[in-house]
N, CA and C of each residue as an Amber inpcrd file, in Angstrom:
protein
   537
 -33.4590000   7.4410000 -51.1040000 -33.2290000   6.3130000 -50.2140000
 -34.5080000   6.0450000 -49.4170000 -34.9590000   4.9010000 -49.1460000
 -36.2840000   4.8490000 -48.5850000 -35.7980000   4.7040000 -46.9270000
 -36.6330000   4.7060000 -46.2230000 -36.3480000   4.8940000 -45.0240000
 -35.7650000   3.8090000 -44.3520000 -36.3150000   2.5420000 -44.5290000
 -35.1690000   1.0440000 -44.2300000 -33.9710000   1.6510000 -44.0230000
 -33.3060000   1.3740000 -45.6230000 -31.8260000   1.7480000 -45.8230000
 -31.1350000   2.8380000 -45.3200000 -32.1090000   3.6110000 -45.2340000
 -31.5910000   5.3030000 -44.2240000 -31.1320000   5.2350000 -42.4190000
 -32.3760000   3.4780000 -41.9950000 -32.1820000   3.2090000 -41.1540000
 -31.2390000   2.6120000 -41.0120000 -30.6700000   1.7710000 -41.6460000
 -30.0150000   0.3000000 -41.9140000 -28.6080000   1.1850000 -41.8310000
 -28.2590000   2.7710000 -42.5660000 -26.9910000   3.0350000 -42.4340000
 -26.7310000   3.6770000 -41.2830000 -27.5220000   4.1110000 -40.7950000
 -27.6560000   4.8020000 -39.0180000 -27.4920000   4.0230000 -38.4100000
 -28.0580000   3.1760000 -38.1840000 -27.3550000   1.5940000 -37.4030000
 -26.0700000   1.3650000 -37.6020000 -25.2970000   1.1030000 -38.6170000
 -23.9980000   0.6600000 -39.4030000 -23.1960000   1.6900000 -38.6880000
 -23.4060000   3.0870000 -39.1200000 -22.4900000   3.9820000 -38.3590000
 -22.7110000   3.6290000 -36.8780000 -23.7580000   3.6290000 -36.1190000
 -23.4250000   3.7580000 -34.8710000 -22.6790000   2.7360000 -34.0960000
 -22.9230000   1.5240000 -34.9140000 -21.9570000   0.8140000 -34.5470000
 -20.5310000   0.0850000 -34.8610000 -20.3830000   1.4030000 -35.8380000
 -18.7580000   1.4390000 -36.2990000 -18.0570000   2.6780000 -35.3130000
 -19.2810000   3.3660000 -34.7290000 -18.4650000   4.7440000 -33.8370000
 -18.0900000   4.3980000 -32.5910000 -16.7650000   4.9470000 -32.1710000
 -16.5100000   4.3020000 -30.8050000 -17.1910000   5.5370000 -29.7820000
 -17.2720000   4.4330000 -28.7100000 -18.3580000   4.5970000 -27.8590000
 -17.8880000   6.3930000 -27.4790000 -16.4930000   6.4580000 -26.7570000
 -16.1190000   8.0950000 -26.6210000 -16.6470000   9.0380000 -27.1050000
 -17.0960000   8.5120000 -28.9430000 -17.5970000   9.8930000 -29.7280000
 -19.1890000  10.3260000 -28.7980000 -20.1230000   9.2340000 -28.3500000
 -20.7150000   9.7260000 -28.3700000 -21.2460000  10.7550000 -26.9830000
 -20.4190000   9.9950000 -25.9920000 -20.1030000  10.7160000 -24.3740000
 -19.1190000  11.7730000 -24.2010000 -18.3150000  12.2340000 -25.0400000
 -17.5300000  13.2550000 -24.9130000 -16.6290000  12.9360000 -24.7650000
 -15.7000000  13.6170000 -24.2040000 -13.8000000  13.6060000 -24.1670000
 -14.5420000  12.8160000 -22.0340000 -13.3370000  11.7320000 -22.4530000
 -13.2400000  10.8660000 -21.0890000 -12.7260000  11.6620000 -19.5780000
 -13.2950000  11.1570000 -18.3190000 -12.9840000  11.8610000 -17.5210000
 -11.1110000  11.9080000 -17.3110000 -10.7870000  10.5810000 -18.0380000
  -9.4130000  10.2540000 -16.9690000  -8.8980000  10.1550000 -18.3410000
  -7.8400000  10.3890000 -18.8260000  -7.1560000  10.5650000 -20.0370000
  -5.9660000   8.6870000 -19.9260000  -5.4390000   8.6420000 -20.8910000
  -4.7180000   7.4080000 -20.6940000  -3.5060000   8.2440000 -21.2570000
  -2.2430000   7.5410000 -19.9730000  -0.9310000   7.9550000 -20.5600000
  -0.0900000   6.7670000 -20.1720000   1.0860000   7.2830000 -20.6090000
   2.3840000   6.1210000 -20.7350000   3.6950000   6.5710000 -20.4440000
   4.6150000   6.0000000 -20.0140000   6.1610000   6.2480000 -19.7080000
   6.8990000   5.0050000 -19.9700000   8.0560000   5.5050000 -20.4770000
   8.4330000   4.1380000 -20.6550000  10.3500000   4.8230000 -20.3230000
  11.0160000   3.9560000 -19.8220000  12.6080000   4.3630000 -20.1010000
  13.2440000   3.1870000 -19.6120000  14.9520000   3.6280000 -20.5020000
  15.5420000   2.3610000 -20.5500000  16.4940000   2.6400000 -19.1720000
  16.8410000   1.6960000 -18.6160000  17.5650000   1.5260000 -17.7150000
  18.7240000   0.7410000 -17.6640000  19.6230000   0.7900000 -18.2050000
  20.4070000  -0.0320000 -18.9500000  20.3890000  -0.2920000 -20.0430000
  20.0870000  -1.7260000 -20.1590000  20.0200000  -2.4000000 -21.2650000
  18.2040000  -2.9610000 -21.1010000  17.2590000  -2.2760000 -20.0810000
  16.2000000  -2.8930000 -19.5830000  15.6480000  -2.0760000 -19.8300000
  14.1180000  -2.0990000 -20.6940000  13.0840000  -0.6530000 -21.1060000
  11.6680000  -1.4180000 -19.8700000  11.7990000  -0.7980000 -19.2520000
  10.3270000  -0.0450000 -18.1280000   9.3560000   0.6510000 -19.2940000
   8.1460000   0.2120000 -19.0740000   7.1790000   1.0360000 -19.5160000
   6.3430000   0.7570000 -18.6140000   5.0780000   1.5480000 -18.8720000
   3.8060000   1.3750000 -17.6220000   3.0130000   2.4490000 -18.7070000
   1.7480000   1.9850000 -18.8450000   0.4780000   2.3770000 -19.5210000
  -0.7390000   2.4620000 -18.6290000  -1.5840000   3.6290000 -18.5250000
  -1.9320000   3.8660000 -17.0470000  -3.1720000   4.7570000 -17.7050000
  -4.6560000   4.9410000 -16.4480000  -5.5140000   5.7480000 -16.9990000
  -5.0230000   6.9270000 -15.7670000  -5.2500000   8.4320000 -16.1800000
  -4.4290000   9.3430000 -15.3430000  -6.1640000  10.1330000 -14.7210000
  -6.4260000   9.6120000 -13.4520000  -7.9350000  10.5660000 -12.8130000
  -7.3170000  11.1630000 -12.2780000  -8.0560000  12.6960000 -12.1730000
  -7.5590000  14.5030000 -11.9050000  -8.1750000  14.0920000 -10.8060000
  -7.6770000  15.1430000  -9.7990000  -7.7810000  15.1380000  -7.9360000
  -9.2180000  15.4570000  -7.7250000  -9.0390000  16.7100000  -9.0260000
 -10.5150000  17.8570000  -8.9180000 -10.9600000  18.2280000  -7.2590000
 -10.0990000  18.4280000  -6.3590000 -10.3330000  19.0940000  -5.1000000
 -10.9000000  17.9850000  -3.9920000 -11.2470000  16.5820000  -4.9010000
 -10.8890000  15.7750000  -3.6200000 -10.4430000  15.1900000  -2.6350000
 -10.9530000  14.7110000  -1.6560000  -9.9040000  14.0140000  -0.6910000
  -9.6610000  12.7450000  -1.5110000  -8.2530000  12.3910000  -1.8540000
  -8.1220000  11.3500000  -2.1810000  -8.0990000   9.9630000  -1.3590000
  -6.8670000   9.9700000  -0.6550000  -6.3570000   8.6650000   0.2030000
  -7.5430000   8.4220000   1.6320000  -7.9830000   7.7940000   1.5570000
  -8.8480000   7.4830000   2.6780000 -10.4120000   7.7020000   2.9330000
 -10.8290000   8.7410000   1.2710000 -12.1290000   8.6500000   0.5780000
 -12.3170000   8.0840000  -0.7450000 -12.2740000   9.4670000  -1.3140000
 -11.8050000   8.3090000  -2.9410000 -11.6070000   7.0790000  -2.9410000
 -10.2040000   6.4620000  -2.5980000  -9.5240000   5.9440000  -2.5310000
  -9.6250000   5.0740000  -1.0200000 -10.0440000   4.1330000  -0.5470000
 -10.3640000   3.7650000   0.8190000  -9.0500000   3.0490000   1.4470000
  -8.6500000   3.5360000   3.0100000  -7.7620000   3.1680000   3.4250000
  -7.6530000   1.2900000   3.2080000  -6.3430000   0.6690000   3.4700000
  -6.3300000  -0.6200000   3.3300000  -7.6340000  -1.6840000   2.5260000
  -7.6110000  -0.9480000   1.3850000  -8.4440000  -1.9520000   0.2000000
  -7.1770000  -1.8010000  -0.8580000  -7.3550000  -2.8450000  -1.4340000
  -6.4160000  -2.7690000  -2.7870000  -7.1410000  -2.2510000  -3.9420000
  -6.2130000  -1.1930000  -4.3760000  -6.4640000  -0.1170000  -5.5430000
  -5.4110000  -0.6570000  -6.2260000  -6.2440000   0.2370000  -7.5060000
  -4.8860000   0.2210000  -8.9010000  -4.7770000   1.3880000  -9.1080000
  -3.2870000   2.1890000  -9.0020000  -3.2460000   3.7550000  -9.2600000
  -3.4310000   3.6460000 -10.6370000  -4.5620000   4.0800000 -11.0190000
  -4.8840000   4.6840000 -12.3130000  -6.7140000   5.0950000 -12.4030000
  -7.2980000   4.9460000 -13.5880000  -8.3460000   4.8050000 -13.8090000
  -8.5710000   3.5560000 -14.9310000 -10.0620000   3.1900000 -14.7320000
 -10.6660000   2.4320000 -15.8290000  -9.3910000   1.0920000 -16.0340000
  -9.1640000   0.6100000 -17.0680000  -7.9860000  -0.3240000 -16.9910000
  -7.0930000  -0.0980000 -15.5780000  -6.8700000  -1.5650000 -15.4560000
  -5.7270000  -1.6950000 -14.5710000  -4.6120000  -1.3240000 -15.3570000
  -3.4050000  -0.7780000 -14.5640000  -2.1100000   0.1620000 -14.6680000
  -1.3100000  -0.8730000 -14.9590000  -0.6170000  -0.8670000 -16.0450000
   0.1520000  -2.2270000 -16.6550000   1.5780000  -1.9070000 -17.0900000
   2.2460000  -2.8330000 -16.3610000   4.1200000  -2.5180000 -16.0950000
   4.6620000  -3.4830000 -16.9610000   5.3390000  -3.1580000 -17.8490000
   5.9920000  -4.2590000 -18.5140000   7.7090000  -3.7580000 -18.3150000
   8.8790000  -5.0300000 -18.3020000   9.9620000  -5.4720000 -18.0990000
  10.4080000  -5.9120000 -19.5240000  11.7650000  -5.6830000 -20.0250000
  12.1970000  -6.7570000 -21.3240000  13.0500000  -7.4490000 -20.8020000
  13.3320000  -7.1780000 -19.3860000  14.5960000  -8.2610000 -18.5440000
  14.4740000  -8.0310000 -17.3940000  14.8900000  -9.5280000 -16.7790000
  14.5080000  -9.3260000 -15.4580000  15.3260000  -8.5340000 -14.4540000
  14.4470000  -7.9370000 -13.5690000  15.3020000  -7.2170000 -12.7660000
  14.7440000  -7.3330000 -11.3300000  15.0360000  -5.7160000 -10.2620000
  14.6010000  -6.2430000  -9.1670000  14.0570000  -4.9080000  -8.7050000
  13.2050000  -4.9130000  -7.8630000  12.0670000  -3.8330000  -7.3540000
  11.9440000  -4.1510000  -6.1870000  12.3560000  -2.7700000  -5.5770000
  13.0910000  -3.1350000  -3.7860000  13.6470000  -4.2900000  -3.7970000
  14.9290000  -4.7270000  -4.3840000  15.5300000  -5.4410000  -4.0170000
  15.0230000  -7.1750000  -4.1570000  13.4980000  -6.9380000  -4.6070000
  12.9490000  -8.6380000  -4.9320000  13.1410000  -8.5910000  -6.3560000
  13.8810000  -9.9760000  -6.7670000  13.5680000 -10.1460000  -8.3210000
  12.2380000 -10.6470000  -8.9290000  12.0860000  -9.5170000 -10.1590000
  11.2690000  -9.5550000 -10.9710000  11.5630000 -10.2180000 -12.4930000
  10.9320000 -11.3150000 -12.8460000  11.1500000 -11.9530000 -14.7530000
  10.2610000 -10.4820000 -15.6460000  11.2080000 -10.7700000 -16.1520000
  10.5480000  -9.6850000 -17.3410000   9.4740000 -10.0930000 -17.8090000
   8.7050000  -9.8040000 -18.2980000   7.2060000  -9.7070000 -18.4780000
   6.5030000  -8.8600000 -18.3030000   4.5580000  -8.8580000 -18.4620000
   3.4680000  -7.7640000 -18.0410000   2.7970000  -7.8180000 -17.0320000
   2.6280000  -7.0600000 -15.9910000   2.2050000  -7.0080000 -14.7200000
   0.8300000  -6.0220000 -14.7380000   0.3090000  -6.2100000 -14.0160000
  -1.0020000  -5.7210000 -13.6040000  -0.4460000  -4.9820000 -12.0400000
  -0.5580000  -3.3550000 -12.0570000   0.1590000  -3.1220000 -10.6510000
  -0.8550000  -2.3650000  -9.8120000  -0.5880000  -2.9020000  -8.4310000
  -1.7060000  -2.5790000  -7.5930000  -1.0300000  -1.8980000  -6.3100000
  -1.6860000  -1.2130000  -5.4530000  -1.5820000  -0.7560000  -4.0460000
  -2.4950000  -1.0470000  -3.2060000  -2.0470000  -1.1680000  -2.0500000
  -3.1680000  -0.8520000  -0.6460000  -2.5550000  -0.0200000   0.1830000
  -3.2270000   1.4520000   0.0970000  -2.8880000   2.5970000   0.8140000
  -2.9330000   2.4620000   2.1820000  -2.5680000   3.0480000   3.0080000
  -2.3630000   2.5970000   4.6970000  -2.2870000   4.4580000   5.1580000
  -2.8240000   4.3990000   6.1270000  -2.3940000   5.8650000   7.0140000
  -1.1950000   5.6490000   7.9390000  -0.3290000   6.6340000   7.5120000
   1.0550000   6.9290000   8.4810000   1.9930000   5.3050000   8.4780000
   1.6940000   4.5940000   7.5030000   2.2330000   3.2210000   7.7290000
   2.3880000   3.2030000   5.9280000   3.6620000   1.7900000   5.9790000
   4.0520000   1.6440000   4.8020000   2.7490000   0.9680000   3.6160000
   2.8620000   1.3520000   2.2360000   1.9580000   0.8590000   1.5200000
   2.6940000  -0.3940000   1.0910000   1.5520000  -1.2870000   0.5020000
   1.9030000  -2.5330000   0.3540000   1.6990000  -2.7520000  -1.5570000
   2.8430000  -2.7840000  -2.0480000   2.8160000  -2.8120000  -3.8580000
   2.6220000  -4.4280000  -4.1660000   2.0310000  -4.2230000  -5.1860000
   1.2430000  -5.8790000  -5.9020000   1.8170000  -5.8270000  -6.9840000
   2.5390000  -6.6030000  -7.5690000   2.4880000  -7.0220000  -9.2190000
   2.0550000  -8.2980000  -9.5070000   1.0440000  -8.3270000 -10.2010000
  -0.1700000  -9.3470000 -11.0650000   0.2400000  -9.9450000 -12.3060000
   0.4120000 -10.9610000 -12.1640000   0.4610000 -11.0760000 -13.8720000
  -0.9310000 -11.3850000 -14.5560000  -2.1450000 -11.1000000 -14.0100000
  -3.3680000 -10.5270000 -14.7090000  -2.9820000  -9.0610000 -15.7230000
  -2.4790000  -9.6140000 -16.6130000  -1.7430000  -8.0430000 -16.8320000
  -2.9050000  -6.8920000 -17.6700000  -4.2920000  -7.6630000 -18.2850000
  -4.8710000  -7.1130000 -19.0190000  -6.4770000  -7.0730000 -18.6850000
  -6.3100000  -6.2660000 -17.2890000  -7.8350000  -6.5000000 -16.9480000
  -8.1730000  -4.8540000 -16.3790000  -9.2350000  -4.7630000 -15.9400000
 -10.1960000  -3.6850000 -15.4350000  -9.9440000  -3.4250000 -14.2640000
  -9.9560000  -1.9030000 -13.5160000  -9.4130000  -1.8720000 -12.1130000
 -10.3830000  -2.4650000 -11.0620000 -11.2750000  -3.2700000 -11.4690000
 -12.2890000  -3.8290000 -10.8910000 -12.7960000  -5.2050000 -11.3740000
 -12.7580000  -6.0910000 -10.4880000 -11.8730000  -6.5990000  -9.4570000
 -10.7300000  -6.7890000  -9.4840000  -9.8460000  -7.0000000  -8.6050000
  -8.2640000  -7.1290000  -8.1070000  -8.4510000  -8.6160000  -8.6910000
  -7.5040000  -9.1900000  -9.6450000  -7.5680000 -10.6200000 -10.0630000
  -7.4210000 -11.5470000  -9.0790000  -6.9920000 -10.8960000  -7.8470000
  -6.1010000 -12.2480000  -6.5430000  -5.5350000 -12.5320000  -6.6340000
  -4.9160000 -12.8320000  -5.5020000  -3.7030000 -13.3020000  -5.0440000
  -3.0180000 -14.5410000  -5.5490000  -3.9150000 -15.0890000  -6.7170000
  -2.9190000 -16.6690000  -6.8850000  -1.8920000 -16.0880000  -8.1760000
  -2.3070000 -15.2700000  -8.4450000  -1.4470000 -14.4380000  -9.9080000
  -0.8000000 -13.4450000  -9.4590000  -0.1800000 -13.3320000  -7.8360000
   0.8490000 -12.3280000  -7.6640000   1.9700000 -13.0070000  -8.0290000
   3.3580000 -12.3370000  -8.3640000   4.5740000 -12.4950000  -8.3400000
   5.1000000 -11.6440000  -7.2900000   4.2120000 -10.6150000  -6.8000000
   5.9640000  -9.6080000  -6.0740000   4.6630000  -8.8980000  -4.7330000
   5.0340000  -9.0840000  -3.9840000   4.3310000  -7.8420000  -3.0450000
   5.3430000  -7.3200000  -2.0090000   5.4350000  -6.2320000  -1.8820000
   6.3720000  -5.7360000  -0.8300000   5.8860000  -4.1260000   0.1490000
   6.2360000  -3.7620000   1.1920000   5.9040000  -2.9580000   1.6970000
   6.5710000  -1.4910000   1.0980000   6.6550000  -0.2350000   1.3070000
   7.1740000   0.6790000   0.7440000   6.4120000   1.8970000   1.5670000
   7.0500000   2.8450000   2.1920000   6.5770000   3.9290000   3.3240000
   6.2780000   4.9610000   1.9760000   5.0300000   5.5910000   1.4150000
   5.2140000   6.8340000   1.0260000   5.8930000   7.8120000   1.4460000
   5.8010000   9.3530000  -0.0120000   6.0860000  10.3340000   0.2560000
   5.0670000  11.3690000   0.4120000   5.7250000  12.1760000   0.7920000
   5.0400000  13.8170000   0.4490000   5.5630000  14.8620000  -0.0360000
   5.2510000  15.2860000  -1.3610000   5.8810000  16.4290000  -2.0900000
   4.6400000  16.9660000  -2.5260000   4.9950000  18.2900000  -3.4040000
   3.5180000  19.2280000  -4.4100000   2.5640000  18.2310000  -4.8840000
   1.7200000  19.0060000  -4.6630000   0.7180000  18.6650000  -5.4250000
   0.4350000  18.4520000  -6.6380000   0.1160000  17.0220000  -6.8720000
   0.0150000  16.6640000  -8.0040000  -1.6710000  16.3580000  -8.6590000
  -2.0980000  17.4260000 -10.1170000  -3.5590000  16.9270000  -9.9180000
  -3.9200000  15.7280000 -10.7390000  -3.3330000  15.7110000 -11.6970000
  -3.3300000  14.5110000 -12.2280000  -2.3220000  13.5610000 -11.8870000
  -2.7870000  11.9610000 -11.5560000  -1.8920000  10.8690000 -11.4030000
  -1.1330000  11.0790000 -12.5250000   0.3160000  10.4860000 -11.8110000
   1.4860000  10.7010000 -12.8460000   2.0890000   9.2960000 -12.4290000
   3.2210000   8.7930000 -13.6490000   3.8280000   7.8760000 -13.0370000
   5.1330000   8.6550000 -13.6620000   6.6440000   8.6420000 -13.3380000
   7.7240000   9.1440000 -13.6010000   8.7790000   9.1190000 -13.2050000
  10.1510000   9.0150000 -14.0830000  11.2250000   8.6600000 -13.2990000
  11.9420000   9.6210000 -12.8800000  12.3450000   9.9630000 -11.8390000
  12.8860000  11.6220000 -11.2350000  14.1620000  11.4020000 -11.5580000
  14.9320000   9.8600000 -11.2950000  16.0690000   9.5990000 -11.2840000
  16.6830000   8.1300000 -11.6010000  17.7210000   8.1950000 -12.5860000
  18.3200000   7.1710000 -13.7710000  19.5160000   7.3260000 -13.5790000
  20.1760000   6.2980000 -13.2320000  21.9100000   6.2880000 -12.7100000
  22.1180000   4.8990000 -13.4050000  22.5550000   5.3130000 -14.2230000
  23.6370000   3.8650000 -15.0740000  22.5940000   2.5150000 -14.6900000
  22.4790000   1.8630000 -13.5890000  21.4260000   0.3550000 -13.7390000
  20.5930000   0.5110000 -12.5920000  20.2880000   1.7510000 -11.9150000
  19.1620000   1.7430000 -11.4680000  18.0740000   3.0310000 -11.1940000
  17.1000000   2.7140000 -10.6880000  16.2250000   4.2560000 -11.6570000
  15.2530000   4.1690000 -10.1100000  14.6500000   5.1680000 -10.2010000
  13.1850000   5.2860000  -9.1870000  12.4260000   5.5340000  -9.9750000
  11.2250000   4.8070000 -10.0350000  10.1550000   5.0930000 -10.5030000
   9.0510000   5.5250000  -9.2760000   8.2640000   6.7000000  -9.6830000
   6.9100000   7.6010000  -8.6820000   6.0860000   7.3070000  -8.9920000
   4.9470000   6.6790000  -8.1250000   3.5290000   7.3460000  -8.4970000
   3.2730000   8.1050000  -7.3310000   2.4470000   9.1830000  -8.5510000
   2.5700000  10.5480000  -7.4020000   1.2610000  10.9290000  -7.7610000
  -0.0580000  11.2630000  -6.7060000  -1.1090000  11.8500000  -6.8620000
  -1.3330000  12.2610000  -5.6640000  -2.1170000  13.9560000  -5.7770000
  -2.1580000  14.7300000  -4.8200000  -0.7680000  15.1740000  -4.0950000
  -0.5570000  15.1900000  -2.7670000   1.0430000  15.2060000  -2.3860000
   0.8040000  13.8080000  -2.0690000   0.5960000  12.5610000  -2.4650000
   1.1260000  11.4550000  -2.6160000   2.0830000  10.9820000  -3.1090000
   3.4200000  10.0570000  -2.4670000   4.4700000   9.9420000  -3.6050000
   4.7070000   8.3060000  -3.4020000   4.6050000   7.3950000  -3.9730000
   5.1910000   6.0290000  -4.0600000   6.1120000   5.5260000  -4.7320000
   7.6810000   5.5270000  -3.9320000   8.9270000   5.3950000  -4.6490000
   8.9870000   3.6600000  -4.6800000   8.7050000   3.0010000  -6.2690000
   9.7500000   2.0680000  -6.5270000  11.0620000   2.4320000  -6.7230000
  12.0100000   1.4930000  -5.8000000  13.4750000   1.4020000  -6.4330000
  13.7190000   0.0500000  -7.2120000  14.3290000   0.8080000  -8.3980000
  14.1610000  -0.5100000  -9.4180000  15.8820000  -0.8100000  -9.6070000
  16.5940000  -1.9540000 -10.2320000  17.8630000  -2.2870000 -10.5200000
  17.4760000  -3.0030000 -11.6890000  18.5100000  -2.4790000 -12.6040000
  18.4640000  -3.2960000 -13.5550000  20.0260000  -3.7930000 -13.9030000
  19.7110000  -5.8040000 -13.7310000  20.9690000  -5.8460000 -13.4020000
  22.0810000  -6.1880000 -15.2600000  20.5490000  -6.5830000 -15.8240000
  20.7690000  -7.6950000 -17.3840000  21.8880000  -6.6110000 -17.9620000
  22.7000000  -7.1790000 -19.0740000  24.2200000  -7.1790000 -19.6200000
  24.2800000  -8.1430000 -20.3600000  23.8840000  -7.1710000 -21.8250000
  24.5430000  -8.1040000 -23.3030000  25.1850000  -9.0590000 -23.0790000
  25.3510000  -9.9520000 -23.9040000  26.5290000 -11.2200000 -23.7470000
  27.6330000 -10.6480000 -24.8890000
């Protein structure tokens, strides 16, 4: 093979290889949950960043700015029917979901229908559907962000996001019923 073509296939591969191979295994892993709640399937697809011994809420993470709990991609909630989250109704569809953390005061939850963007920038406010207040928790320590449902009762469920002893309870209802 003369050296061109030797070049020409080194090129070809490198840009058939995805970018991961060549930086290593990613800092923040990507995970997913999904459950039915009724007759209504919740999912949420999310990048999961480890604590690794930082201060999260109020470094990392800066008090009253809007974050997206996850990494890299924005954290994306999809609905197959509409339902309601704290009590506001939600149309089924894909959401882009956001927070603004607060000290000792309730956090304030965003759903976007920017549903397919980067946790940087926040798309704005003309593409919200839902914002509502919600007081965190505090339980164990969690090192990797998790999202999860602790609890599923016939048509309505809690969904967590929980990082560090951070805990953010959606209460979800799902009200939809076959015809």
């Amino acid at each position: 093979m003369t050296r061109c073509v030797k070049e020409l296939v080194c090129l070809m591969f490198l840009a058939w290889t995805p970018p991961a191979l060549g930086q290593g295994y990613p800092f923040s892993q990507r995970g997913s949950v999904s459950q039915d709640v009724a007759f209504t399937r919740i999912a949420i697809e999310y990048g999961r960043p480890v604590a690794r011994g930082r201060q999260l809420f109020g470094q990392l993470v800066p008090w009253d700015s809007i974050w997206h709990p996850g990494a890299d991609s924005a954290t994306r909630i999809t609905f197959d029917h509409d339902l309601l989250i704290a009590g506001y109704a939600v149309k089924a569809g894909e959401y882009s979901l956001w927070l603004i953390p607060r000290p000792n005061l309730p956090w304030t939850v965003i759903l976007n229908t920017s549903a397919h963007v980067f946790h940087k920038p926040y798309p704005g406010p003309s593409g919200d559907v839902l914002r509502f207040d919600v007081m965190p928790e505090q339980g164990a320590h969690m090192e990797t962000l998790a999202f999860y449902f602790p609890v599923v009762l016939r048509d309505e469920a809690t969904l967590r996001m929980h990082w560090g002893s951070t805990i953010v309870p959606l209460r979800i209802k799902a009200p939809y019923r076959p015809e």
